[in-house]
N, CA, C and O atoms as CSV, one atom per row, in Angstrom:
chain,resi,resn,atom,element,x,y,z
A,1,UNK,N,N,1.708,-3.449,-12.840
A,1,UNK,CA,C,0.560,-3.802,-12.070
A,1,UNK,C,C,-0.213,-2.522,-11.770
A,1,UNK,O,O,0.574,-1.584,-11.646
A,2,UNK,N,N,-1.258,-2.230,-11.641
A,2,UNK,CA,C,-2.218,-1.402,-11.365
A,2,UNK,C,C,-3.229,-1.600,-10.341
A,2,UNK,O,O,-4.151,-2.022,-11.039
A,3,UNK,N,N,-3.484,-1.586,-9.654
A,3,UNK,CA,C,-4.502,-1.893,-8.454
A,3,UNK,C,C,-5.252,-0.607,-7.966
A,3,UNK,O,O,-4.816,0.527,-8.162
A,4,UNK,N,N,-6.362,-0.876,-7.345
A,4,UNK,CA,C,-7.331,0.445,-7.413
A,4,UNK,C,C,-7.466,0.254,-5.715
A,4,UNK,O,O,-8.217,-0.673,-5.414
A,5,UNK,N,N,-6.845,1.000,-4.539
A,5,UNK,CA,C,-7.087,1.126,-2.758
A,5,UNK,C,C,-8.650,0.748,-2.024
A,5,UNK,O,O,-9.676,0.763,-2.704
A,6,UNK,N,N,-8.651,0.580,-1.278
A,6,UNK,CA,C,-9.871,0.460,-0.737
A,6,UNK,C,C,-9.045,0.719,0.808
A,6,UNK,O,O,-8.483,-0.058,1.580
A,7,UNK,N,N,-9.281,2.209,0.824
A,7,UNK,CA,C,-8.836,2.621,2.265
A,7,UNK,C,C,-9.776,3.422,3.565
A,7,UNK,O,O,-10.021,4.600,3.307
A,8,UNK,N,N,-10.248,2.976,4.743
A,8,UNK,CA,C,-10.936,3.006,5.544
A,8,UNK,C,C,-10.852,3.366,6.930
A,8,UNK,O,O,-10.542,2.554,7.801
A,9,UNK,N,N,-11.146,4.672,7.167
A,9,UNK,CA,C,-10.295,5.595,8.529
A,9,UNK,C,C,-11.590,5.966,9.382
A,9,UNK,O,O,-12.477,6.645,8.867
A,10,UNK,N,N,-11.674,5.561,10.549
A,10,UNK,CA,C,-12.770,5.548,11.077
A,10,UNK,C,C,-13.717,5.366,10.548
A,10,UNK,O,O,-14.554,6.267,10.490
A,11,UNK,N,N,-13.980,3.897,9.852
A,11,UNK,CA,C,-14.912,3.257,9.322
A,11,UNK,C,C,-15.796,4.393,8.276
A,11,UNK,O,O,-17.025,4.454,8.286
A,12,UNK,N,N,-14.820,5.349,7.298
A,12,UNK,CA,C,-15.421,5.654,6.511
A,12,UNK,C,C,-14.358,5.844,4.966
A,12,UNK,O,O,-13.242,6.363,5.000
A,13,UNK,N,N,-14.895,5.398,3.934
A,13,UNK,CA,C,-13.964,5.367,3.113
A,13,UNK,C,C,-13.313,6.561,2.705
A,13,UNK,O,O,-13.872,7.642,2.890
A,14,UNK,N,N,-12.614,6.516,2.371
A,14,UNK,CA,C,-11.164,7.307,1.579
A,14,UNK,C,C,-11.310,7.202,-0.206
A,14,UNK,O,O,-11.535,6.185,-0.861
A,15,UNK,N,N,-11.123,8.456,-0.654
A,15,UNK,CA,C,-11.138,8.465,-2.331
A,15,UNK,C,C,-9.578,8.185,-2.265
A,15,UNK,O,O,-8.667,8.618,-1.559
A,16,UNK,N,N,-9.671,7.167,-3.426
A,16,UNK,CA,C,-7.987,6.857,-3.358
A,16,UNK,C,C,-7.939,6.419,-5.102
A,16,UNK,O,O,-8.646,5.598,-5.686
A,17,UNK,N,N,-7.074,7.106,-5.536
A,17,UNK,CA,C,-6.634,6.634,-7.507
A,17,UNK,C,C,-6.279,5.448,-7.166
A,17,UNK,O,O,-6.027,4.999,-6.048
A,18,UNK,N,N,-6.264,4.700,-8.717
A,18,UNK,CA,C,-5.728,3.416,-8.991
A,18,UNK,C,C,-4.132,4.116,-8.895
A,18,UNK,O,O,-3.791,5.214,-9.334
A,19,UNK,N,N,-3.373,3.200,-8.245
A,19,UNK,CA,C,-1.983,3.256,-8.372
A,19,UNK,C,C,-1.327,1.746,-9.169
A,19,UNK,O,O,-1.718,0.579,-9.193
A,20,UNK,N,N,-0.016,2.552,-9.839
A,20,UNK,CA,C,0.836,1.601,-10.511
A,20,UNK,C,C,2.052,1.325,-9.555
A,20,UNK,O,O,2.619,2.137,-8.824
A,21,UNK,N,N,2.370,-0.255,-9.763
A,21,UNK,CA,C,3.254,-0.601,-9.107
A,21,UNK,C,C,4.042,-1.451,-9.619
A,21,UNK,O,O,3.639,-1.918,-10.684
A,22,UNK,N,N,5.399,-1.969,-9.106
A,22,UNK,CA,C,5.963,-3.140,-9.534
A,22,UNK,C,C,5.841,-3.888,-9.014
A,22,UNK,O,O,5.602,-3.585,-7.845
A,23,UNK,N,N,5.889,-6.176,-9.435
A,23,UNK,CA,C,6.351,-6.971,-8.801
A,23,UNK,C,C,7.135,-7.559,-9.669
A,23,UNK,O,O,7.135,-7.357,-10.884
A,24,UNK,N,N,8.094,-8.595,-8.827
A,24,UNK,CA,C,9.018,-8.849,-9.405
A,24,UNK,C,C,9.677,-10.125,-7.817
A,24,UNK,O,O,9.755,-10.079,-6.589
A,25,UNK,N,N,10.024,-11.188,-9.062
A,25,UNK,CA,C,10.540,-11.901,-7.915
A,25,UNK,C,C,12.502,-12.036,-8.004
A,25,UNK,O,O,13.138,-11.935,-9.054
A,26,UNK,N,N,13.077,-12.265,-6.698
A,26,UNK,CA,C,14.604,-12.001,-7.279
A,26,UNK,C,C,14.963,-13.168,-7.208
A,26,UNK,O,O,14.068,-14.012,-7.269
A,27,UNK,N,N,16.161,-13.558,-7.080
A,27,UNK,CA,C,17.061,-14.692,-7.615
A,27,UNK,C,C,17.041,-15.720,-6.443
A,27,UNK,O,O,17.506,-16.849,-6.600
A,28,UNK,N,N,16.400,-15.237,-5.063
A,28,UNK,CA,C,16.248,-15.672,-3.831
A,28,UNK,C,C,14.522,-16.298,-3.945
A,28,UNK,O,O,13.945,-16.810,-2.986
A,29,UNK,N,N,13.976,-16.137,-5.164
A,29,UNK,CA,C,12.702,-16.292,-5.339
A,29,UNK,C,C,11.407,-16.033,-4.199
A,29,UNK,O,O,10.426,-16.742,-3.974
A,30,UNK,N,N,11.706,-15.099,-3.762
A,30,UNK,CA,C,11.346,-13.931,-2.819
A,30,UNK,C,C,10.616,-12.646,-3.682
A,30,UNK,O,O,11.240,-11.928,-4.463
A,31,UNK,N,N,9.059,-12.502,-3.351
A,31,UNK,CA,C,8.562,-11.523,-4.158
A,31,UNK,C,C,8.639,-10.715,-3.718
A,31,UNK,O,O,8.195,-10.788,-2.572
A,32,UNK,N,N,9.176,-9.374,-4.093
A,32,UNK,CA,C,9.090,-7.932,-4.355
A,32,UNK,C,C,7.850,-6.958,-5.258
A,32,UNK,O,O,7.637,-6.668,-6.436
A,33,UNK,N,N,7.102,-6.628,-3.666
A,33,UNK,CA,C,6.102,-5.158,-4.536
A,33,UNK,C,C,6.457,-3.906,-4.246
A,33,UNK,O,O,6.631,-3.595,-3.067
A,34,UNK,N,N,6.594,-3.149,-5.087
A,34,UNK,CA,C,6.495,-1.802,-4.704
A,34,UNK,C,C,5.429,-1.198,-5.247
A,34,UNK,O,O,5.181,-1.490,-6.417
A,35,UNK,N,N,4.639,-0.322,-4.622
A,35,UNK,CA,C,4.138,0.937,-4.734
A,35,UNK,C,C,4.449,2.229,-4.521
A,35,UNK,O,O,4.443,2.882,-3.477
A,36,UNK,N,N,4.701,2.505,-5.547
A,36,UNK,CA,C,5.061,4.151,-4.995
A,36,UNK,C,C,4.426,5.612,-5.048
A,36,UNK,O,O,4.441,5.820,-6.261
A,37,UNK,N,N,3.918,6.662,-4.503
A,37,UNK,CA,C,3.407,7.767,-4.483
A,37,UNK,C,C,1.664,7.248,-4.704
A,37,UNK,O,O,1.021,7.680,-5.660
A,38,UNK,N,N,1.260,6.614,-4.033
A,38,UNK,CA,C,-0.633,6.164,-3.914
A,38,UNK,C,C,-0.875,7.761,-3.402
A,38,UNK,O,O,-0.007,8.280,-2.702
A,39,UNK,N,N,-1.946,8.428,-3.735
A,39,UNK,CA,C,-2.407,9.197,-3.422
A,39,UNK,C,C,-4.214,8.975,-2.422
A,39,UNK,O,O,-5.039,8.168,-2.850
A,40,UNK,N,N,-4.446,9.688,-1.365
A,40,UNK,CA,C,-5.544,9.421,-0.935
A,40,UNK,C,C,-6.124,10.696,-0.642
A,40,UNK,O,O,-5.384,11.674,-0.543
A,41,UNK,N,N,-7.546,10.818,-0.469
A,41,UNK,CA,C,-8.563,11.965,-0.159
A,41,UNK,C,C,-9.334,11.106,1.233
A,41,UNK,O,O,-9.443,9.880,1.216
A,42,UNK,N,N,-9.797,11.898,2.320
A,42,UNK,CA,C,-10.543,11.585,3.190
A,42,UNK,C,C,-11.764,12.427,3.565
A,42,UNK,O,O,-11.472,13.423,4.227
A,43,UNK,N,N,-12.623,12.318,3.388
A,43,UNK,CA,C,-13.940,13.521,3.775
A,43,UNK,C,C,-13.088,15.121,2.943
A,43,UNK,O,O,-13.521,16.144,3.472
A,44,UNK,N,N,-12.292,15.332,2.091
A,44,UNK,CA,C,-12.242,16.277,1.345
A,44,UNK,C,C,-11.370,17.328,2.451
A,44,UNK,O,O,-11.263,18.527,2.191
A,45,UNK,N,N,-10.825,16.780,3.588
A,45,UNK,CA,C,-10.201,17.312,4.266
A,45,UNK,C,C,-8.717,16.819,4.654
A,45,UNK,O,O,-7.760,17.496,5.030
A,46,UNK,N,N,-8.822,15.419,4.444
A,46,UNK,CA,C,-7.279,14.991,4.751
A,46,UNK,C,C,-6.689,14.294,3.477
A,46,UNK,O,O,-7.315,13.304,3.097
A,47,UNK,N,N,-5.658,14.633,2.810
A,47,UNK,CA,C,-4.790,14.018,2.154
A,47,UNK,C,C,-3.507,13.313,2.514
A,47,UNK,O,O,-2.711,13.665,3.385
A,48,UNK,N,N,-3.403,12.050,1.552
A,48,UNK,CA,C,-2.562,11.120,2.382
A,48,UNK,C,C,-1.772,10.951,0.824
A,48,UNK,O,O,-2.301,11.064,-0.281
A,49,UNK,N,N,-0.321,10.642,1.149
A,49,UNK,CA,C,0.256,10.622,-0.053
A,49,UNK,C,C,1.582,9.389,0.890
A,49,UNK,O,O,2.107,9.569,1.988
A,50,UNK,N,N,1.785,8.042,-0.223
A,50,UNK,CA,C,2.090,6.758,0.469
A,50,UNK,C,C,2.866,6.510,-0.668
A,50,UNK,O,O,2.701,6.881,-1.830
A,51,UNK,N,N,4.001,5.617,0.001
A,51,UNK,CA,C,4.941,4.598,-0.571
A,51,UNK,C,C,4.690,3.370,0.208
A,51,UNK,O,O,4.801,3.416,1.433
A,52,UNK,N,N,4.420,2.470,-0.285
A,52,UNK,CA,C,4.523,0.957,0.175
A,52,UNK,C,C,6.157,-0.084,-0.559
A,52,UNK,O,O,6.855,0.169,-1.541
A,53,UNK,N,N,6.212,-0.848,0.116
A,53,UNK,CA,C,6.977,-1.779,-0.521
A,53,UNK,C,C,7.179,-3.329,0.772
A,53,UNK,O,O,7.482,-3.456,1.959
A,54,UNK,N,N,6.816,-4.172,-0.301
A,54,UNK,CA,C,6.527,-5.229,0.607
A,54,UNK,C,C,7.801,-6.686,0.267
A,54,UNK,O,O,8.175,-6.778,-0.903
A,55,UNK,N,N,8.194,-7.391,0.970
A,55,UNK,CA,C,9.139,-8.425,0.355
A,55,UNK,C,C,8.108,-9.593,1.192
A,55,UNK,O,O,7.824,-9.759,2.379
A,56,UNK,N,N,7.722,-10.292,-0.098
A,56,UNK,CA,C,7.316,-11.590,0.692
A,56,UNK,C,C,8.014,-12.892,0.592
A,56,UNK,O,O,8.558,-13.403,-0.386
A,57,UNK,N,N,7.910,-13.249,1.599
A,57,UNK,CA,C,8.775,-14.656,1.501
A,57,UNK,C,C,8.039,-15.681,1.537
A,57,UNK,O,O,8.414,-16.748,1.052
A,58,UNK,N,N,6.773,-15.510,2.165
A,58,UNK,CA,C,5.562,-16.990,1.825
A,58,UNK,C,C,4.620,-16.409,1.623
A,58,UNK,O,O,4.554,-15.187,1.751
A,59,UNK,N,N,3.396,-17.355,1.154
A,59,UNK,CA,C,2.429,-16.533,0.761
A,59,UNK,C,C,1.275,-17.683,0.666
A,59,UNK,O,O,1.412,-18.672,-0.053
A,60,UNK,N,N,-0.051,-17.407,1.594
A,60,UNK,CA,C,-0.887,-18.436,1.522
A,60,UNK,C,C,-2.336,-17.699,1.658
A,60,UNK,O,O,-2.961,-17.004,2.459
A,61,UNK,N,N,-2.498,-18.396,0.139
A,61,UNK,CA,C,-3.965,-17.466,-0.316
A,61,UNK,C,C,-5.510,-17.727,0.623
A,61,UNK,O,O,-6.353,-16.978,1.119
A,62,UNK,N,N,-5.284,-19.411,0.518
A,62,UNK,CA,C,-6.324,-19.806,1.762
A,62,UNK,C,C,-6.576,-19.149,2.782
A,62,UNK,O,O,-7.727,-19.062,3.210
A,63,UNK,N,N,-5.586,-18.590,3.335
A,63,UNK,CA,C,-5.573,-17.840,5.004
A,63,UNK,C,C,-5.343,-16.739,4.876
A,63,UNK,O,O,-5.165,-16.191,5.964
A,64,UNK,N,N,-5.201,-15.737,3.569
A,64,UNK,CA,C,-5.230,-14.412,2.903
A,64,UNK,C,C,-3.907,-14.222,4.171
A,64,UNK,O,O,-4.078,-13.449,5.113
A,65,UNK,N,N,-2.847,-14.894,4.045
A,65,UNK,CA,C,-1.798,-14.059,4.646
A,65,UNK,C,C,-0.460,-14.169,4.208
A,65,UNK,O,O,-0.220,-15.052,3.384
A,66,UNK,N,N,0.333,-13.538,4.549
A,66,UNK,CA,C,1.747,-13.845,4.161
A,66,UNK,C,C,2.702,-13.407,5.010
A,66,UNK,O,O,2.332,-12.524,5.783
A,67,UNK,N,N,4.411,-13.957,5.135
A,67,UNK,CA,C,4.848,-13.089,5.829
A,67,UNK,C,C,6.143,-12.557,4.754
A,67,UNK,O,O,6.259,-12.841,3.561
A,68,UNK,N,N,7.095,-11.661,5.639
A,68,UNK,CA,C,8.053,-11.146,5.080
A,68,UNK,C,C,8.414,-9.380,5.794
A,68,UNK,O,O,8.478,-9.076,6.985
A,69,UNK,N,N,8.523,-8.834,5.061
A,69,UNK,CA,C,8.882,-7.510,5.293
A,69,UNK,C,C,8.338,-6.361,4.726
A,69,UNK,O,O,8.232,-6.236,3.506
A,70,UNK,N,N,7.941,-5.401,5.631
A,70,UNK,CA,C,7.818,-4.402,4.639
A,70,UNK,C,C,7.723,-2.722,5.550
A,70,UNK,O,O,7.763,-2.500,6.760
A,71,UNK,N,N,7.581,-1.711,4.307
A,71,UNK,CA,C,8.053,-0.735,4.380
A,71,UNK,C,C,6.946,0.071,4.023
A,71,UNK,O,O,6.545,0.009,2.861
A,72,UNK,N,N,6.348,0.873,4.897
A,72,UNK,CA,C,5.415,2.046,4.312
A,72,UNK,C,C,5.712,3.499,4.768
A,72,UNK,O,O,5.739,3.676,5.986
A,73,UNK,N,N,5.918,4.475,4.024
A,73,UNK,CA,C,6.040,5.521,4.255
A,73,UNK,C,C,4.885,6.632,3.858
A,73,UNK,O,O,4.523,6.633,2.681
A,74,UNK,N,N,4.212,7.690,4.876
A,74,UNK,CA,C,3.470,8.590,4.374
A,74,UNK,C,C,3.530,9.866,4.631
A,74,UNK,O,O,4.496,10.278,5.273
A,75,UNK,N,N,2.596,10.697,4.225
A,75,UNK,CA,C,2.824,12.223,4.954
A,75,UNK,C,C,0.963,12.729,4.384
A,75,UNK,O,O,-0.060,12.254,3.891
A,76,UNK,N,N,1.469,13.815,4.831
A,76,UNK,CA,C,-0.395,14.820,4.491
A,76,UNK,C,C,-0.838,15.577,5.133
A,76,UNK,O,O,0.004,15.769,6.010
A,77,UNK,N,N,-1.725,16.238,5.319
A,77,UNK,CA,C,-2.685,16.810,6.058
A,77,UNK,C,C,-3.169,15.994,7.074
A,77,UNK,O,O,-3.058,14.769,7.026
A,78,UNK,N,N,-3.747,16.643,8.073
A,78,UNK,CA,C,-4.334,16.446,9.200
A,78,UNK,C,C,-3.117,15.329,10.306
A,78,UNK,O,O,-1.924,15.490,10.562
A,79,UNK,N,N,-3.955,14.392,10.667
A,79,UNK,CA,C,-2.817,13.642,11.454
A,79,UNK,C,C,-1.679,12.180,11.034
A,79,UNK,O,O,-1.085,11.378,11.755
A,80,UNK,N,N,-1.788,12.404,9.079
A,80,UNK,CA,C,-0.710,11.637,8.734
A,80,UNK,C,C,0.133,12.472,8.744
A,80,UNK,O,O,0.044,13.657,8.422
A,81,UNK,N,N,1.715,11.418,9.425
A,81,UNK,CA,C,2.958,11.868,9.500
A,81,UNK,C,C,3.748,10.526,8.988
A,81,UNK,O,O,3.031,9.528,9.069
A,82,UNK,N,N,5.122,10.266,8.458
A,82,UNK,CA,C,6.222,9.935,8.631
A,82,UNK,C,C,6.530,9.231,9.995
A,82,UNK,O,O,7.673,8.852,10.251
């Protein structure tokens, strides 16, 4: 999978690469995404570097929501931390 960010920090956008990811559903038929290492730019001063990983267990497109679990980790410049 490949998907391209649309990320927004005090209502101003973020340069962010297309990142590659996996999905995959398991034997519990429970979907699994991961993203790993997304890279981001902010006004040319803050860099953001991200792992996502999401487990969904429902998923309803009508109401753009879902629930389940998930996991994001980051770090960078300025005031991203861990």
């Amino acid at each position: 999978m490949v998907a391209t960010l649309n990320v927004l920090v005090h209502k101003i956008a973020s340069e962010c690469g297309e990142v590659t990811g996996t999905i995959r559903v398991n034997k519990n038929n429970i979907i699994e995404l991961s993203i790993p290492n997304e890279y981001c730019n902010w006004m040319a001063i803050g860099n953001l570097f991200q792992s996502t990983a999401l487990t969904l267990e429902s998923l309803n497109i009508d109401k753009m929501a879902f629930t389940g679990e998930y996991k994001i980790s980051f770090y960078g410049s300025g005031n991203a931390k861990e």
